[in-house]
Each structure stands twice: as structure tokens, then as C-alpha cells.
C-alpha positions in Angstrom: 21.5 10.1 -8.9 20.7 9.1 -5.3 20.0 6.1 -4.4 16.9 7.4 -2.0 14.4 9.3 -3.6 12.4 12.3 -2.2 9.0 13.6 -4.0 7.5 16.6 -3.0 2.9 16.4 -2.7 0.3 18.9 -0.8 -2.2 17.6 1.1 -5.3 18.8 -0.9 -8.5 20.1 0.7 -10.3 18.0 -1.1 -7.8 14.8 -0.6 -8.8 15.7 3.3 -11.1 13.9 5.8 -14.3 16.0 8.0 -11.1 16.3 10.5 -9.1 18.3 7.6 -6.1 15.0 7.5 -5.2 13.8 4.5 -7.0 10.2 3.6 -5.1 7.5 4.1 -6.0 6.2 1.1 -4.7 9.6 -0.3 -1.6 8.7 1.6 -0.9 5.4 0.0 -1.5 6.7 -3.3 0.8 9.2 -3.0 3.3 6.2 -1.7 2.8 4.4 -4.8 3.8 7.4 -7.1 7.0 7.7 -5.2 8.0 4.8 -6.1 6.7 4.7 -9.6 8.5 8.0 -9.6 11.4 6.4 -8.4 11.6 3.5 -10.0 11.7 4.9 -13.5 14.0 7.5 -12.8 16.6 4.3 -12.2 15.5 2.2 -15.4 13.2 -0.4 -14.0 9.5 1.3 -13.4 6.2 0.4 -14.9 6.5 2.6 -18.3 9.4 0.2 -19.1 8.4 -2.9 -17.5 4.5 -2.8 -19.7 6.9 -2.7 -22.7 8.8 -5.8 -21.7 5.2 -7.4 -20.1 6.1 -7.3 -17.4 5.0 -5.6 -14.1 4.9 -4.9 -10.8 2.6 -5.8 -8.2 2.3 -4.9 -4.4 2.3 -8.0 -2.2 2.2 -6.4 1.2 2.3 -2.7 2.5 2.5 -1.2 5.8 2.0 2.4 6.9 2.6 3.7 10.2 1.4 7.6 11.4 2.2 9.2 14.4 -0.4 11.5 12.7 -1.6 12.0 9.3 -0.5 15.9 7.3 -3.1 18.9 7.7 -5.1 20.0 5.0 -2.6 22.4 2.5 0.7 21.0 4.2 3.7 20.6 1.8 5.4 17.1 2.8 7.7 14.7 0.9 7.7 10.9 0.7 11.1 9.6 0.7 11.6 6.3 -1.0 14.1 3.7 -1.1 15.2 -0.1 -2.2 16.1 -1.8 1.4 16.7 -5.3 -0.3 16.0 -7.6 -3.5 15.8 -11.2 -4.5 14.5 -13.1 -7.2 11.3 -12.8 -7.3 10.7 -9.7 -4.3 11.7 -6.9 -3.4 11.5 -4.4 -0.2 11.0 -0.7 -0.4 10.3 1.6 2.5 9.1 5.0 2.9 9.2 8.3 5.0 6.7 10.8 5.2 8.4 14.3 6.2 7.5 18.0 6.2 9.5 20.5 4.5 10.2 21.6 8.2 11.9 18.1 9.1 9.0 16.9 11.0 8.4 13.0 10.6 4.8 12.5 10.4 5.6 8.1 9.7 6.8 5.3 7.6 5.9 2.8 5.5 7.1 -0.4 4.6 5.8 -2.4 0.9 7.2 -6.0 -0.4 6.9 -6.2 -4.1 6.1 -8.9 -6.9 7.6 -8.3 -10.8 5.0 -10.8 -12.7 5.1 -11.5 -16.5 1.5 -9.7 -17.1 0.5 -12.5 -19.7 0.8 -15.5 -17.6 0.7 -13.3 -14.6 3.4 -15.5 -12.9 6.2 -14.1 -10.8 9.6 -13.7 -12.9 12.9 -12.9 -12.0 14.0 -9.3 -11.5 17.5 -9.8 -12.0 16.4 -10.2 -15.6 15.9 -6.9 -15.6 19.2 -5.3 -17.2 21.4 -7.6 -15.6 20.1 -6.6 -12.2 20.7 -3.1 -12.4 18.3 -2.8 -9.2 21.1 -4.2 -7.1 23.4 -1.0 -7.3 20.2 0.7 -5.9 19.7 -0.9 -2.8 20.2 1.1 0.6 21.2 -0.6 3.2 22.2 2.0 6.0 18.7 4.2 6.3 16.4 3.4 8.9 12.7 2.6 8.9 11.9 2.3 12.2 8.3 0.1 12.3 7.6 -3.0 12.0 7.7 -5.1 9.1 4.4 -6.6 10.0 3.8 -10.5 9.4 0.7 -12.9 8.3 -2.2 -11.4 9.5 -3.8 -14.3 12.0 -7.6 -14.4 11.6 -10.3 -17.2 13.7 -13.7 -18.4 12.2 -15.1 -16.2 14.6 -14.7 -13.1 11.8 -18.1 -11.7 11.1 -19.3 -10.7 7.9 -19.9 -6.7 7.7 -20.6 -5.5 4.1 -20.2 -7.1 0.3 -20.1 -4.6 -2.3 -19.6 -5.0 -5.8 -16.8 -3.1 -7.7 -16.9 -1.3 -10.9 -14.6 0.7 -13.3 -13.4 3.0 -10.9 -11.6 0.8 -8.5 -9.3 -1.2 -11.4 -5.7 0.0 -11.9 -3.7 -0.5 -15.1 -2.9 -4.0 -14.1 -6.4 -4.9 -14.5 -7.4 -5.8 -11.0 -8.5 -4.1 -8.1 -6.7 -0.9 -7.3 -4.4 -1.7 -4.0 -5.2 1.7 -2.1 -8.8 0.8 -3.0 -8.6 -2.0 -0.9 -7.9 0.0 2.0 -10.6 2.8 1.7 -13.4 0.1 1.4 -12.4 -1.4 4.9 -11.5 1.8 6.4 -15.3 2.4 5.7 -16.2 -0.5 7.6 -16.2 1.9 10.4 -18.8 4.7 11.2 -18.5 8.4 10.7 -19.0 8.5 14.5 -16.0 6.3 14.9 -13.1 8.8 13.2 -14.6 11.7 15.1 -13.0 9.8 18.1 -10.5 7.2 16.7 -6.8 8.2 14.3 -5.4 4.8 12.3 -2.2 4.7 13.7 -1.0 1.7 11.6 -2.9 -0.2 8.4 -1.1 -3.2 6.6 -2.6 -5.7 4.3 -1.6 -8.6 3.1 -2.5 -9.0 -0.9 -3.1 -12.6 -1.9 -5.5 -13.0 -4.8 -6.4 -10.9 -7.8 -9.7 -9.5 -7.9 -11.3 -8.1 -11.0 -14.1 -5.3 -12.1 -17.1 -7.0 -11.6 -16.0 -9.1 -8.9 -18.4 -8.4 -5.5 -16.0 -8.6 -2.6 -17.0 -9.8 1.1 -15.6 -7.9 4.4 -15.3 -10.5 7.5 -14.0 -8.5 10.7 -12.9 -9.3 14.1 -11.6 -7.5 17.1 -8.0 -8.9 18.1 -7.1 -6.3 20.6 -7.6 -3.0 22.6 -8.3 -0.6 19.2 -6.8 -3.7 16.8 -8.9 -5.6 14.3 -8.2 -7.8 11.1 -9.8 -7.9 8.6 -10.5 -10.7 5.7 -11.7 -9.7 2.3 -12.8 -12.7 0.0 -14.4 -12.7 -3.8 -17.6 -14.1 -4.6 -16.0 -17.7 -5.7 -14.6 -17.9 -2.3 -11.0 -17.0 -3.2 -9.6 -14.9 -0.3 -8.2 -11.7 -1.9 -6.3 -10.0 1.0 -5.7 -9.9 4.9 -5.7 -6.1 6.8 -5.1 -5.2 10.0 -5.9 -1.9 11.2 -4.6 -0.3 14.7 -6.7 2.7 16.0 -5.9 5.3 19.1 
């Protein structure tokens, strides 16, 4: 079996924006099936994992576009392992169409947490670290890895909105990709008539749950750049975005 995986999706009229580009919330979903995919091909996905209690859980993804796939375009997300330690581990993407054509990457750090205590735990427990002899090395992902997302007191609140069953995942918190399509609607229709999200990457800090009503505070931190800070109702900050528009 390779060591990279490649997963062929469409992108769905319906799964399409008024511009007729895939959603980029469509986009990360489809990311986090790849590896789901991949993953439990190789012995260590979720299936498994929930059988053991144990899980994983996304601490940071990046996605970079040069632009996003056309409504009914065949593409494939390749996935692979770029690195692992105890407690984390770094998997990349590439978005390609079945004609070669990069469309952009994606970069994700991931957490294995016992799901009773919900505590990080080691993932070379995981038959005898078995995810070591799936690690590539030599295959380029050519964006950057993104770092803490820096944020003044100057953010401004835009929106709170509650959350309800449709925005949990099978963790039990709030859905990752969900995340991002609430603060990509912190914009105006008007705005993506004119603007493409060129890159997106959050930061995920705290667990949020159904229920919970989550607060949006944005600033501007360059031409077309702005971060974003998303914090429960108690106060606990939940994530950090940043999103880059041309």
C-alpha cells in the first residue's frame, strides 16, 4: 500500500457557491475524509481508535487555493503523514485535477486524545507505532505551515450565534469545518462577488459543545488579511482564524 494516499470527490452543484466554486467548507470536509480514508486503510483511523477510546482531534489546519474546483469537476485530495511524535502528528494535503492541475494544499496538525478523560495520549501506543513506517518525508507541500494567530484588544465583536445539533461531529463538539463556514459568513454576499479566500487557517484551542452560543471578534491585520477570535459564552476562547482574501 502507498504510503501517500489519493481519493477521488466531484465538486457537487449543490456543494457550490453563487460563483459555481466548491465551498470551502466543502473543501475541508472533503480533506477530513481523506484522511479518515487514509488513516484506516493503514490501521490507525477513527473506526478503530472509538473501539480503543480513543480519538483524534484536529489542532490546527491550513488550506491554501490558487483557486477553488468548478462546479462538476473531478479532483483528488492526496494525503500523507509528513511527521509524528508523541502526542502530534502532521499531515498535508494536495488538491489536483484528474488533468494534473494543482488547484492548492493544505497543511493539518493532529491530537490522539483518550475520549473519556479527553486528554492527549501517546500515539506510539498505537500498535507499537505502526504510524512511523507511514511517514513521507520526501513530498512537498509547498505553503506555509502557519503559526499562532496574533490578535490586539482592538478585535470587534461581529455576530454570536448559538449552535445546535447540526454543527456537532462524533466527538461531541463542534464540527471543525463548521468553524470555518460561520466566520466565512462573517462577510457579506457582496463581499465574495468581489473577493476569492486564498488561504484560511485556524488555530483550535477549546472544545465547544451543542448548545454552547459562540462569539466572533474580528480585526483587519493587513491589505485583504483578518483574524479572527471565536470565544464560548463562559469566556473560554475556542479557536484563532485567519483568513487572506484577493
Amino acid at each position: 500500500m502507498d504510503k501517500v494516499g489519493c481519493y477521488e470527490f466531484m465538486a457537487e452543484p449543490f456543494h457550490c457557491d453563487f460563483n459555481g466554486r466548491l465551498f470551502m467548507g466543502h473543501l475541508g470536509n472533503h480533506m477530513l475524509n481523506a484522511a479518515d480514508f487514509h488513516s484506516s486503510a493503514r490501521g490507525f483511523g477513527m473506526k478503530y481508535l472509538m473501539s480503543i477510546n480513543r480519538s483524534w482531534v484536529l489542532s490546527r489546519l491550513a488550506i491554501e487555493m490558487t483557486e477553488m474546483p468548478r462546479q462538476y469537476t473531478r479532483f483528488h485530495v492526496e494525503t500523507w503523514v509528513e511527521s509524528a511524535m508523541r502526542y502530534f502528528t502532521s499531515r498535508n494535503f494536495a488538491v489536483v485535477g484528474t488533468d494534473g492541475h494543482v488547484y492548492g494544499y493544505g497543511r493539518s496538525i493532529w491530537a490522539m486524545i483518550d475520549t473519556e478523560s479527553r486528554q492527549p495520549t501517546d500515539i506510539y501506543a498505537i500498535d507499537n507505532g505502526a504510524i512511523e513506517q507511514w511517514i513521507v518525508k520526501d513530498k512537498e507541500c509547498p505553503i506555509d505551515k502557519g503559526g499562532r494567530v496574533k490578535m490586539s484588544d482592538d478585535a470587534q465583536l461581529v455576530r454570536s450565534i448559538d449552535t445546535y445539533y447540526n454543527d456537532v461531529d462524533i466527538n461531541g463538539h463542534i464540527n471543525s469545518v463548521k468553524y470555518i463556514e460561520h466566520v466565512l459568513d462573517l462577510w457579506p454576499m457582496e463581499w465574495y462577488s468581489e473577493h476569492a479566500i486564498r488561504r484560511i487557517e485556524i488555530a483550535y484551542v477549546a472544545e465547544a459543545h451543542g448548545g454552547d452560543r459562540l462569539s466572533f471578534y474580528r480585526e483587519q491585520t493587513a491589505d485583504g488579511e483578518y483574524a479572527i477570535r471565536i470565544v464560548r459564552g463562559d469566556g473560554t476562547e475556542c479557536c484563532r482564524c485567519k483568513v487572506l482574501f484577493v
